[in-house]
Backbone as CSV, one residue per row, in Angstrom:
resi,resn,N_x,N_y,N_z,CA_x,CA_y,CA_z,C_x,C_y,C_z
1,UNK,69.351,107.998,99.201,69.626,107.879,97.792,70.899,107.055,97.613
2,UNK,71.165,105.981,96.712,72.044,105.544,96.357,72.812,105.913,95.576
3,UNK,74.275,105.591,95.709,75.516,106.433,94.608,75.881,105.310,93.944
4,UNK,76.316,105.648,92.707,76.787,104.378,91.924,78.490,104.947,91.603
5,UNK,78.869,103.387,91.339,80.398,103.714,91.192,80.637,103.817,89.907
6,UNK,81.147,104.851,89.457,81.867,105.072,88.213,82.954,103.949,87.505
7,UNK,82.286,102.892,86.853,83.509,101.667,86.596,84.187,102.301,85.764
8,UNK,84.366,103.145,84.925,84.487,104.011,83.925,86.032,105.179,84.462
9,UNK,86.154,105.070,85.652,87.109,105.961,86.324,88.078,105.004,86.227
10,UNK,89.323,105.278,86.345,90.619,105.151,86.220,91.141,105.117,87.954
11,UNK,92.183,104.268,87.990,92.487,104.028,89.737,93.059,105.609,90.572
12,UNK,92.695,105.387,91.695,93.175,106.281,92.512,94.469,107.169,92.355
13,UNK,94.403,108.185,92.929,96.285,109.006,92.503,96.607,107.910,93.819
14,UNK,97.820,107.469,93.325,99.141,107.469,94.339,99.842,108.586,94.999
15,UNK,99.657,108.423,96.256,100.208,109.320,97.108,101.311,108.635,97.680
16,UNK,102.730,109.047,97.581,103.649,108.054,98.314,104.106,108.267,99.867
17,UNK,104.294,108.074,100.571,104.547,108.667,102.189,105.647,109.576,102.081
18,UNK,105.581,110.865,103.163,106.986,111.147,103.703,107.932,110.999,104.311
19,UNK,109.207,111.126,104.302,110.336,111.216,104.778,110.687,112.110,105.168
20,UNK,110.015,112.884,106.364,110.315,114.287,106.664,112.544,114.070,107.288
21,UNK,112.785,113.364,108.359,114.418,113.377,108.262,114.944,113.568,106.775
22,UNK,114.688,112.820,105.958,115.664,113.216,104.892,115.609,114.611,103.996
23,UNK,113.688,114.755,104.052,113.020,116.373,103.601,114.053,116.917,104.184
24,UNK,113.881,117.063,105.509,114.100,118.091,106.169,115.781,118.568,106.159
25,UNK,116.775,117.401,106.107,118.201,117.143,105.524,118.288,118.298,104.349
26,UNK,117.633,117.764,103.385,118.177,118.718,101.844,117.764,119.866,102.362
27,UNK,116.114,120.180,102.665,115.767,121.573,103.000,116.913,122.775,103.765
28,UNK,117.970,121.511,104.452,118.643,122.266,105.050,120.300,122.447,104.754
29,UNK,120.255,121.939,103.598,121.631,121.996,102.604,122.275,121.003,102.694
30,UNK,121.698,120.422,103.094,122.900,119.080,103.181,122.857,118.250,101.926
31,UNK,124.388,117.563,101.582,124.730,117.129,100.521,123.782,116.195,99.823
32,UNK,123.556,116.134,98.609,122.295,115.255,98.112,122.743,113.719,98.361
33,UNK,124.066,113.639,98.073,124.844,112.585,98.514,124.712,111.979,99.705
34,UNK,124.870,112.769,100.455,124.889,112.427,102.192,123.757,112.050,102.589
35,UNK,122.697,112.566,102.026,120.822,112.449,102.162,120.822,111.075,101.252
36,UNK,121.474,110.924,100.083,121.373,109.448,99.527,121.753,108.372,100.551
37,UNK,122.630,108.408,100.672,123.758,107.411,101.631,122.700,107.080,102.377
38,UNK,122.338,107.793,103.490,121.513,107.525,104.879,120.254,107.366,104.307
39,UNK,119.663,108.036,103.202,118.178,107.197,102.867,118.447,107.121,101.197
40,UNK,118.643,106.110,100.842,118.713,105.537,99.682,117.273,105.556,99.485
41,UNK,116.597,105.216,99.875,115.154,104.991,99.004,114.272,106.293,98.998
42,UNK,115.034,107.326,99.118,114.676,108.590,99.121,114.633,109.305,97.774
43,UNK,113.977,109.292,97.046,113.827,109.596,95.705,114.774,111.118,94.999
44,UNK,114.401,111.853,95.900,114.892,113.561,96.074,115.782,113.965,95.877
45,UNK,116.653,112.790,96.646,118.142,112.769,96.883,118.663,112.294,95.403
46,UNK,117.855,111.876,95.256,118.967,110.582,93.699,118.066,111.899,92.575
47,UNK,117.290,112.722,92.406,116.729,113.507,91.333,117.816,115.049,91.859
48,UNK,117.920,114.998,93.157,118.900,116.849,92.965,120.347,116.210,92.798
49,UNK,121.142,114.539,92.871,122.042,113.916,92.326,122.214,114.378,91.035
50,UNK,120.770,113.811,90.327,120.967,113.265,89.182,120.970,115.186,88.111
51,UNK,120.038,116.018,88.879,120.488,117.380,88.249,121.852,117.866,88.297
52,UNK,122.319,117.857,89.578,123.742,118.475,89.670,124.400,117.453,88.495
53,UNK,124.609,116.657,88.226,125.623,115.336,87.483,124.868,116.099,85.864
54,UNK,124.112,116.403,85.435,123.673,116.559,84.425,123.839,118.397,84.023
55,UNK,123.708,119.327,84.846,124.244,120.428,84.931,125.500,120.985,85.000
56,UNK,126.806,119.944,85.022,127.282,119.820,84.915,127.803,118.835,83.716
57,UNK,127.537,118.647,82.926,127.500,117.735,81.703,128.039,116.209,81.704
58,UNK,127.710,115.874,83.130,127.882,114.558,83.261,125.996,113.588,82.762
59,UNK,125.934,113.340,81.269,124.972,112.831,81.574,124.530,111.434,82.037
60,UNK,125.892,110.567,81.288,125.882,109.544,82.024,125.602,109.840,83.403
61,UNK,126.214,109.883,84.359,126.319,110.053,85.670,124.954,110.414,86.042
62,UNK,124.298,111.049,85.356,123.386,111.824,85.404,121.759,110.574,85.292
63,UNK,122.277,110.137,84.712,121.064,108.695,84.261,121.316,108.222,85.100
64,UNK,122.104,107.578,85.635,122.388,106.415,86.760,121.883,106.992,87.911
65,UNK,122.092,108.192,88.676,121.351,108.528,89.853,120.294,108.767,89.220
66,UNK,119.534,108.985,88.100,117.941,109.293,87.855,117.337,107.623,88.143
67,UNK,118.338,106.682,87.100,117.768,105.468,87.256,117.987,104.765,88.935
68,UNK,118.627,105.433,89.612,118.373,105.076,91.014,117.354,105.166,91.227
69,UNK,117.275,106.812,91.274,116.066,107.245,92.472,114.567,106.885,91.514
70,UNK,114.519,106.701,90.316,113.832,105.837,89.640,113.157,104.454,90.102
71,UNK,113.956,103.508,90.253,113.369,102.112,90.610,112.914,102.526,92.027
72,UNK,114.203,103.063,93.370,113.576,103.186,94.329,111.920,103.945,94.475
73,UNK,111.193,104.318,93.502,110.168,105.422,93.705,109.514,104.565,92.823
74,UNK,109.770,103.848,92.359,108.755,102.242,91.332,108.663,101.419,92.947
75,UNK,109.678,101.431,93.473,109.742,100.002,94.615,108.038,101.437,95.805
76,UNK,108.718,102.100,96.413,107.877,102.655,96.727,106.109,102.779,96.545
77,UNK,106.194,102.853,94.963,104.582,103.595,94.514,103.892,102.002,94.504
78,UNK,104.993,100.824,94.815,104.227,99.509,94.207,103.785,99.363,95.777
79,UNK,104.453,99.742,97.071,104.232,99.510,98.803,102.964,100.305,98.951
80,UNK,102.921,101.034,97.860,101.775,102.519,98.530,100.614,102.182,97.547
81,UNK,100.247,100.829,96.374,99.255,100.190,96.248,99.196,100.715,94.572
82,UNK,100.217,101.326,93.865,100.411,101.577,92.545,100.125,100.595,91.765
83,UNK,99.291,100.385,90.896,99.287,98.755,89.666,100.007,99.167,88.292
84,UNK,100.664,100.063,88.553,101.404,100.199,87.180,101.101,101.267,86.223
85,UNK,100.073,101.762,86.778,99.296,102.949,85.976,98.289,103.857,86.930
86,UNK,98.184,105.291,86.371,97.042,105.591,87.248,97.966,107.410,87.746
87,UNK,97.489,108.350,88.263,97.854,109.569,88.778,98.516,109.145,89.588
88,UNK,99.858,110.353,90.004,100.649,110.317,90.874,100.944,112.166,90.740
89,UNK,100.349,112.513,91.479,100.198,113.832,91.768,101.433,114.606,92.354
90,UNK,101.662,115.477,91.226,102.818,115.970,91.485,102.833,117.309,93.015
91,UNK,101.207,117.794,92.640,100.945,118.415,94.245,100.985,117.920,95.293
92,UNK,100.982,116.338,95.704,101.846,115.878,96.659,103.006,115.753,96.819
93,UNK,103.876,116.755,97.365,105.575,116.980,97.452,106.200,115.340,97.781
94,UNK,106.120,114.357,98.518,106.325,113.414,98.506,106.607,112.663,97.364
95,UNK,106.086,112.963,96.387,105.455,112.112,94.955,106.460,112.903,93.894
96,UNK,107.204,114.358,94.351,108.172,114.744,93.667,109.054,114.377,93.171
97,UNK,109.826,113.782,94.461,111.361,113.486,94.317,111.305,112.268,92.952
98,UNK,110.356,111.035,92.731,110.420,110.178,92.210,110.129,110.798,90.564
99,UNK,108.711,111.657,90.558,108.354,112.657,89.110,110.088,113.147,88.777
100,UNK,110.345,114.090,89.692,111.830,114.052,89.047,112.459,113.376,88.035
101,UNK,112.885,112.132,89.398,114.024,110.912,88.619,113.313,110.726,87.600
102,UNK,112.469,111.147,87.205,111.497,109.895,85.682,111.886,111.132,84.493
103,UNK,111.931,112.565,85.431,111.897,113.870,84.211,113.439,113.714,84.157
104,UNK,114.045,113.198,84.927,116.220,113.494,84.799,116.134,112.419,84.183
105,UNK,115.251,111.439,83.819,115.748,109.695,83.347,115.650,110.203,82.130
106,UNK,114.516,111.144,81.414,113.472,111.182,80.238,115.293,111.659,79.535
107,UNK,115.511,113.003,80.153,115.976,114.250,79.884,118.161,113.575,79.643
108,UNK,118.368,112.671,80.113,119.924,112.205,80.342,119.956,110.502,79.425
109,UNK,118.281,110.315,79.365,118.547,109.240,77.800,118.551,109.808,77.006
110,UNK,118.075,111.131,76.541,118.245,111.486,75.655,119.443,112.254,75.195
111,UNK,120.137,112.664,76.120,121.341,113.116,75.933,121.982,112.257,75.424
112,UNK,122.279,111.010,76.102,123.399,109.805,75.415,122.420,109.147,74.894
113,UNK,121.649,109.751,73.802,121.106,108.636,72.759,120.455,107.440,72.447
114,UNK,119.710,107.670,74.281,118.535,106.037,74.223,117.193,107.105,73.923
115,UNK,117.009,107.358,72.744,115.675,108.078,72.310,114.548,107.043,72.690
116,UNK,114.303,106.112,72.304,113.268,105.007,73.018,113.126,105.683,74.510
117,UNK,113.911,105.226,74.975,113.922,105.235,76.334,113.306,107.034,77.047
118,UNK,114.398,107.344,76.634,113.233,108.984,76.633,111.922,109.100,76.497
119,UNK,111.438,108.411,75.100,110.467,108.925,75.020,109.363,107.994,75.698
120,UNK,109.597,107.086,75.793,108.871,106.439,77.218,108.701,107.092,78.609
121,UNK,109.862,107.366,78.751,109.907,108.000,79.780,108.946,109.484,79.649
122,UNK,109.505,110.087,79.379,108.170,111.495,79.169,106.966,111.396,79.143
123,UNK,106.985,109.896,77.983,105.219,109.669,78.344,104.878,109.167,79.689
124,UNK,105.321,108.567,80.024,105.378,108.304,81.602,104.951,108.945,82.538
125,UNK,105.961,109.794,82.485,105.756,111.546,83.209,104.522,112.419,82.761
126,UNK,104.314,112.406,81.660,102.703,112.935,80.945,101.688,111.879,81.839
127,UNK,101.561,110.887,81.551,100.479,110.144,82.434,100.036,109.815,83.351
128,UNK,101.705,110.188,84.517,101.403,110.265,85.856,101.151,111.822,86.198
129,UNK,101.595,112.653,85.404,101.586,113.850,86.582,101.742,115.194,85.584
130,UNK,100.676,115.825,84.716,100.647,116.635,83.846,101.034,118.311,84.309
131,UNK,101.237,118.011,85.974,101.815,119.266,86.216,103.287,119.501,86.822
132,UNK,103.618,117.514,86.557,104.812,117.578,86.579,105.580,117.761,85.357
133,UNK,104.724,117.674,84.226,105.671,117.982,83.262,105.488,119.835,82.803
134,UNK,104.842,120.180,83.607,104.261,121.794,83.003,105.482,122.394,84.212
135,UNK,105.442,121.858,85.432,106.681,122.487,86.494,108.208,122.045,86.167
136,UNK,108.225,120.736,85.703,109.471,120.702,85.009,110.335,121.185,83.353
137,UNK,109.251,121.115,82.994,109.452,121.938,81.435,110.495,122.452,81.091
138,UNK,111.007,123.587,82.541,112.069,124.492,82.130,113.602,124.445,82.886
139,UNK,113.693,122.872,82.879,114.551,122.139,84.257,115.587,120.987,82.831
């Protein structure tokens, strides 16, 4: 029997690779900083940055490591075959650290008053990953 392809479906989830050294770094307390430094393109690192800087009422500070670990996890999802749109599954832990930076980007423009920019951003986060915004909600 023949299967036909659904043209009608929407592209694949993006799954981004792991970084178990740097995982395994934070898992084990080490400074989010120190896990930045040695892997900058580590998304995780620049989203538990960009919380501490914002939990602390730095929100500036707080945007700038989101908008780090932001582009780095755009540079990423574009290596791992992303076209700009499409699932990025927040049940792949890999695919976290970057959902983050996009929920600390949404959450620290809006603090200093780029409402645009927020609300792009959220939708963003709604379209890639609807259980990233149901797990982050209360963050």
């Amino acid at each position: 029997m023949e299967t036909q392809n659904n043209l009608l479906a929407g592209p694949p989830p993006t799954r981004l690779p792991d970084t178990p050294e740097a995982r395994e770094a934070l898992e084990a307390g080490a400074a989010a900083s120190d896990v930045a430094a040695r892997f900058p393109s580590y998304s995780a690192a620049w989203a538990a940055l960009a919380d501490e800087a914002f939990s602390q009422g730095h929100a500036v500070t707080s945007y700038a490591f989101a908008r780090t670990g932001y582009h780095r996890g755009l540079d990423q999802l574009r290596r791992a075959g992303w076209k700009g749109h499409g699932p990025i599954p927040w049940e792949h832990e890999p695919n976290q650290g970057f959902l983050r930076c996009l929920h600390a980007l949404a959450r620290a423009a809006q603090a200093i008053g780029e409402k645009e920019e927020a609300e792009r951003c959220a939708q963003f986060l709604k379209d890639s990953s609807p259980a990233a915004v149901a797990e982050l909600a209360a963050t």
